[in-house]
Every structure is written in structure tokens, then in C-alpha cells.
N, C-alpha and C positions, 0 to 999 in steps of 0.2 A: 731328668736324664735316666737312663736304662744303660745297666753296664751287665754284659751277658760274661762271665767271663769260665773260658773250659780248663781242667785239670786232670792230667791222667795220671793215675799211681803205680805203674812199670806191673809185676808180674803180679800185683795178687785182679788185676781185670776189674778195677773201681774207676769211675769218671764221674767226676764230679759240675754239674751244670748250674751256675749262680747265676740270679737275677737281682740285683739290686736298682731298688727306685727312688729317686729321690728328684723330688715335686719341685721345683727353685719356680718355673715363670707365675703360677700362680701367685705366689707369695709376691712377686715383684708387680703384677696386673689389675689385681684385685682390689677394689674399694670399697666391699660390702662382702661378708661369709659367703661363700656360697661349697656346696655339698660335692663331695671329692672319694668316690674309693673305686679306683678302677681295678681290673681283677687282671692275674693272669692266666692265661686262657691254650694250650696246645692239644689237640688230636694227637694222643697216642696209639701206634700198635705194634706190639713188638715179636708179635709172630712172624717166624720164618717163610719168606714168600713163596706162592707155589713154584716160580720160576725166575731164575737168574735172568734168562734171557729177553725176559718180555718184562711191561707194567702192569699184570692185570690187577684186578681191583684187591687190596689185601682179604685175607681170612676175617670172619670176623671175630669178636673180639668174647666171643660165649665162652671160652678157653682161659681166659687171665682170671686169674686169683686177685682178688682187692682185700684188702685190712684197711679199716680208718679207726682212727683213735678218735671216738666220739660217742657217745650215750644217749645224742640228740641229733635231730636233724630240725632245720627250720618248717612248722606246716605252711603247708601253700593253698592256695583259696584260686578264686578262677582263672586262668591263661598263665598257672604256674605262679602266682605272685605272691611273694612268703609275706603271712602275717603276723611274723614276728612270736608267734606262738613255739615255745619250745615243746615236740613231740619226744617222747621215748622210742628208742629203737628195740627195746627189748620184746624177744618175743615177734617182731616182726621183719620182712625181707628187710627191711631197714638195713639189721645188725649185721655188720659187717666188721664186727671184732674178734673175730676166733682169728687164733694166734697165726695157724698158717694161711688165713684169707679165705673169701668164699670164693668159689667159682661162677663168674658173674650172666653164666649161661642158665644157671639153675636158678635167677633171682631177678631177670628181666621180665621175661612172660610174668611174675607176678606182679610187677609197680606199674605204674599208671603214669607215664611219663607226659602228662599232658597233652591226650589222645594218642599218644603211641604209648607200645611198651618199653620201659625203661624206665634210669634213672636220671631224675634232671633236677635234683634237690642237692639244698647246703647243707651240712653236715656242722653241727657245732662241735671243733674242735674242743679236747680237754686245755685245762691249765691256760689262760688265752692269759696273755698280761697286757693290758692298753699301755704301759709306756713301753713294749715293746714298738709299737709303730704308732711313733709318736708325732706331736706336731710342736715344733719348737720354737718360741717365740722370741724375734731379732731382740737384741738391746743396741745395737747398733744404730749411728744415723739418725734418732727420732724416727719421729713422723710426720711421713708424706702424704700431703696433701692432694686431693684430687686436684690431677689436671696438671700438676708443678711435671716442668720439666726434669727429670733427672739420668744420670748414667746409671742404664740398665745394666751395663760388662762391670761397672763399679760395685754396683749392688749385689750381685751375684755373687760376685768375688767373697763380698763383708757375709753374704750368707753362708755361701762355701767355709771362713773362717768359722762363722760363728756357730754351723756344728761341730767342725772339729773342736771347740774348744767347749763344747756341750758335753763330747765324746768324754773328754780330759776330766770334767768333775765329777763323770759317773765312774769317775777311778777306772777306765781302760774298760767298761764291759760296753763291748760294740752290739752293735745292734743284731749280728751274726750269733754272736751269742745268744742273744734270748731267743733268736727261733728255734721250738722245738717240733717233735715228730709230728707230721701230719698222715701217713698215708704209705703203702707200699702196694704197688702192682707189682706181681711175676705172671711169665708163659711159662710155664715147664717144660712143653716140646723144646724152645730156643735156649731156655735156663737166661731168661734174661727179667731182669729186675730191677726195677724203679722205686727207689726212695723220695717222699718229697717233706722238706723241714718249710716252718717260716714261722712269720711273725703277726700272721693275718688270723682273726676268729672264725673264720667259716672257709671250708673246703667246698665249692660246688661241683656235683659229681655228675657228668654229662657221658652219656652212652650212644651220639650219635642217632638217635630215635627218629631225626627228620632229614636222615640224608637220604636217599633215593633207595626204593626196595627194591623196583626195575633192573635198577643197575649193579645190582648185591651190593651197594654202599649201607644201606643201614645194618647198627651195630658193629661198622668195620671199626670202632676208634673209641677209646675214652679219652675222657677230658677230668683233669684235676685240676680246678682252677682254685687257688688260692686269694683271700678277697673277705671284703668285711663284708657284716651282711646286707644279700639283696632288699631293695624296698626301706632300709633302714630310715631313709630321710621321714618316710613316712608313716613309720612307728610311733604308736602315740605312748610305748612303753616307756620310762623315764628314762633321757640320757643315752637313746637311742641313736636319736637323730642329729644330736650333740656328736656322735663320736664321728660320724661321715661327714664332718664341716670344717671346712678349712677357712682361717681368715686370714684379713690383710695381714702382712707380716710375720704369718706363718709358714713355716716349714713340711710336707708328708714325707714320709720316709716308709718303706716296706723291705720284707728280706726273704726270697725264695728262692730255697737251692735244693736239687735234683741230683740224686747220687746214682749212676747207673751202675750194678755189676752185673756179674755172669755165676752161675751155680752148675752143677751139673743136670745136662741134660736129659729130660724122660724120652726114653725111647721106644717105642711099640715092638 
């Protein structure tokens, strides 16, 4: 299940967007491992439209500031596919860690977004902790046999239980807690700013590269998708392909949440 849930903070303009996930049917369907890290995924753009009155296509997105807390991104081999190889950002358009962001107009024409220009690479988050998004295994109930009939609303239920009482031995630290910083977009024209925290090792950083040039949709949009990494299943690096696997009677869990404020606006 997916619980999106909004928060607004009265005068100082912070809203707060949470996405919490937590995986129950596999754990109840499954009779062999099978590989589990879906990502999540929105088109942002938080420039000011040209017009109130009409929908034309947004500005694009050459204007917003990006920061990511990362030292590395994943290398990627042909049609975009990460080989597991940790790259240094240093020194190259990669780095997008100076403190007030880069401006992402001045670093597209440089990447190779998999025959367009842009970016369409993961980013290995600092500090990642694996029992932050964890897989927890039932003690409830035994074990189910293939094929045995059983109450799936039952089962749910004892799974539902049996995090919160996972919750309760790790002395109260929710899983909210261990996500840390991943990432901030600003416009400065709008003074409008996107934080994103979580609990996932890899930020994938999408700049819209394949939507329509005809239409001025490319480059209208960025994507911060939060997500463990792409291709992992098929990493032959040790323990790789371990952490995207879910088994029977296991639990996924993930935690992303997006802080929106407002700053003062630059004005021409």
C-alpha cells in the first residue's frame, strides 16, 4: 500500500509531501524470492507559467538549481543500463554538490543522456543504511505451504501486526527517521523549492530528454526518483542482487518525503 499523506505549516509556506510504501501482497503470494525495488517516479516543474489563462506547454526546466548529496553516480553501459560500477562525480558535470545547486541549464548540453542531452543517471546517495528499508521476516503463523488454502485479510492483519511490533524493539526509531537528505531543487524566478529525504540508496536524476522537441516538451520537467539501484538484480558485485529480493514471508518497506517551501523571489 502507498499512503501519500499532505501537511501544511500555516505562515512560515513549508508543505510537507510523504510517500510511504509498504509491500504486504508479495509477502502473502510468493513461493520463491523473487526481485522487488520499485522506484518513485514524478515530473517536476516549478516555474511560473507563461499564462494563467491558457495550458501552454511549461518553461523548461534549464532555470532550476539541483544539489544532490552524492560523490557518485552509477556508470551506465549501453541503452542506459547501470553497471554497477561506482563513478566519481568530481570534476565532472556530474557534481552537483555546491551548496547553492547548479543550474541545470548550464549541465545538460554537456551529459549524454542516452542519445539525448541530459541527465538520466542514479546518483549514489551519501550515508545509505540497508536496515533503513528493510525486509522483515513474519514469526507469525509458520509456514505456508504452497497451494494451502489460507485467509489472506488474516494474514495481512498478523503482517500489519508484526511490523508494528518490529517498530516497538527498535526502541520507537521509525523508519521516517532514518530517511535522510537526498536532493533539493529551486527556480528562483517562482522562489519555489523542493526538498526530498528517504530511505532508498540511489536518487535517479531524469531531465525529460525524450519528450517531444516539436512540442517544446523536452527539458520541460525533472524527475527525482528515489529507488535502490537500477540493474541491481544483475550485478555480479557481492550482495548486490541480495538487497533487491524479496522472499516469501517477507515484508519491503520504503520512506519518501518532499518538503515544499517558498523563498524570496528573483526578480529581473
Amino acid at each position: 500500500m502507498t499512503a501519500w499523506l499532505l501537511k501544511a505549516y500555516g505562515h512560515a509556506c513549508v508543505v510537507s509531501l510523504v510517500q510511504v510504501s509498504a509491500i504486504l501482497l508479495p509477502s502473502l503470494l510468493l513461493v520463491s524470492p523473487r526481485p522487488l525495488y520499485p522506484p518513485s517516479c514524478s515530473f517536476l516543474n516549478q516555474a511560473l507559467p507563461p499564462s494563467l489563462l491558457s495550458l501552454p506547454p511549461p518553461p523548461q526546466a534549464h532555470d532550476h538549481f539541483l544539489h544532490v548529496n552524492a560523490s557518485h553516480i552509477l556508470e551506465v553501459g549501453p541503452n542506459q543500463i547501470p553497471t554497477g560500477v561506482l563513478q566519481p562525480v568530481e570534476g565532472t558535470p556530474f557534481d552537483l554538490r555546491d551548496g547553492s545547486g547548479s543550474q541545470l541549464g548550464n549541465r545538460i548540453p554537456l551529459i549524454d543522456g542516452g542519445g539525448k542531452p541530459g541527465f538520466d543517471h542514479c546518483y549514489v546517495i551519501e550515508d545509505y543504511d540497508p536496515a533503513a528499508s528493510r525486509r522483515v521476516t513474519s514469526t507469525k503463523g509458520g509456514k505456508k505451504e504452497k497451494g494451502e488454502n489460507v485467509d489472506k485479510r488474516k494474514q495481512a492483519e498478523a503482517q500489519g501486526e508484526m511490523m508494528e511490533e518490529e517498530e516497538e524493539r527498535e526502541e520507537g526509531k521509525s523508519i521516517r527517521n532514518q530517511a535522510r537528505y537526498m536532493a533539493s531543487l529551486t527556480e528562483k524566478e517562482s522562489g519555489r523549492v523542493m526538498h526530498v529525504y528517504g530511505t532508498q540508496p540511489g536518487l535517479q536524476i531524469y531531465t525529460a530528454n525524450w519528450l517531444s522537441e516539436e512540442k517544446g516538451e523536452q527539458h520541460g520537467a525533472v524527475c527525482l526518483e528515489t529507488e535502490f539501484f537500477p540493474n541491481a538484480i544483475n550485478d555480479p558485485t557481492e550482495g548486490a542482487a541480495e538487497s533487491v529480493v524479496l522472499r516469501p514471508g517477507q515484508v519491503y518497506r520504503h520512506f519518501t518525503y518532499h518538503v515544499f517551501q517558498t523563498i524570496p523571489r528573483e526578480r529581473e
